[in-house]
N, C-alpha and C positions, 0 to 999 in steps of 0.2 A: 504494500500500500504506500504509495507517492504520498507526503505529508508535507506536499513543497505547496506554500498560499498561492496561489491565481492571480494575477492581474500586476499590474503594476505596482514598481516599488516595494516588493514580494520578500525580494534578500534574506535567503534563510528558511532554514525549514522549522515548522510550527514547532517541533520541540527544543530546537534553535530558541526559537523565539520566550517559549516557557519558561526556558534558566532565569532569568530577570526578575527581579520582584518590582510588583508594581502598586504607585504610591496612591494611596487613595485619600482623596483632599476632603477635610472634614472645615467647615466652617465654624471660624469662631464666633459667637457670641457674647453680648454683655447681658447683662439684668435675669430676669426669669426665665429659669431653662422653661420652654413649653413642654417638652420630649420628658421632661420626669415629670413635671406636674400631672399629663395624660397619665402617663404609667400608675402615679399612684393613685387617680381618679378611677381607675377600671378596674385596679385590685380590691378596691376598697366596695364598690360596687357587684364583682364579680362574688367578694366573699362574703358581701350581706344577702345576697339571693343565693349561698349558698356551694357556691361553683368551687372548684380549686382553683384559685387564682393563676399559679403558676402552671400549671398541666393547661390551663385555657392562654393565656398569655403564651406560650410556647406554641402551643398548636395555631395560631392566630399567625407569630411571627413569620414561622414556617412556609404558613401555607400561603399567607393574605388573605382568608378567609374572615369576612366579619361576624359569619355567623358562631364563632368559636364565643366572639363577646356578646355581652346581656346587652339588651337595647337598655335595661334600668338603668335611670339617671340621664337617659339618653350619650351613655359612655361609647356607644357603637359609633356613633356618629359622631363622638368626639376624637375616639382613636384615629379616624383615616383622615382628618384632617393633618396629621402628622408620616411622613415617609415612614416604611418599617423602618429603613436603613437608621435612622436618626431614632429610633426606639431601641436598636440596638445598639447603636454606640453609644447612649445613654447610660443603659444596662454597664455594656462593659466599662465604661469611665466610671461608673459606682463602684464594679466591684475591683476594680483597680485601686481606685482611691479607697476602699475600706481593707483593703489586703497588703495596702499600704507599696505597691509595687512599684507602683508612676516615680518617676526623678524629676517631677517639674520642670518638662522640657518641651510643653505642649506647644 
């Protein structure tokens, strides 16, 4: 199987091209993170109707599926106003910063 890219500008073959690690640009912000407020708006909602919060937030991130979240509180509709991707780098900036790992180099 040829694993050589098509077209122009090609140079290299696709697992050529994998060795690289590639950098993904996270934007900073000032004042209230929106991405944990959501987060803990849906947990808080998710576990007063009873759900597992984290089993339901996990299948959620995964999938993009809204029906994972409880419409109570109207928290469905408030989750997809936020990208997953920014729900998870939330996540893992929390559990950096409580694991104590980060070297404040953001």
């Amino acid at each position: 199987m040829n694993m050589e890219k098509s077209g122009e500008g090609g140079g290299g073959t696709l697992n050529e091209k994998m060795e690289h690690t590639v950098s993904f640009p996270i934007k900073k912000e000032e004042g209230v993170n929106e991405a944990q407020r959501i987060i803990l708006e849906v947990y808080q909602a998710l576990k007063e109707k009873g759900y597992n919060p984290l089993n339901q937030l996990v299948g959620y991130l995964l999938s993009g599926e809204p029906a994972y979240i409880t419409s109570h509180k109207n928290v469905r509709s408030l989750i997809k106003k936020v990208e997953r991707d920014e729900l998870i780098e939330e996540l893992v900036r929390s559990y950096v910063n409580r694991t104590d790992l980060h070297d404040d180099t953001e």
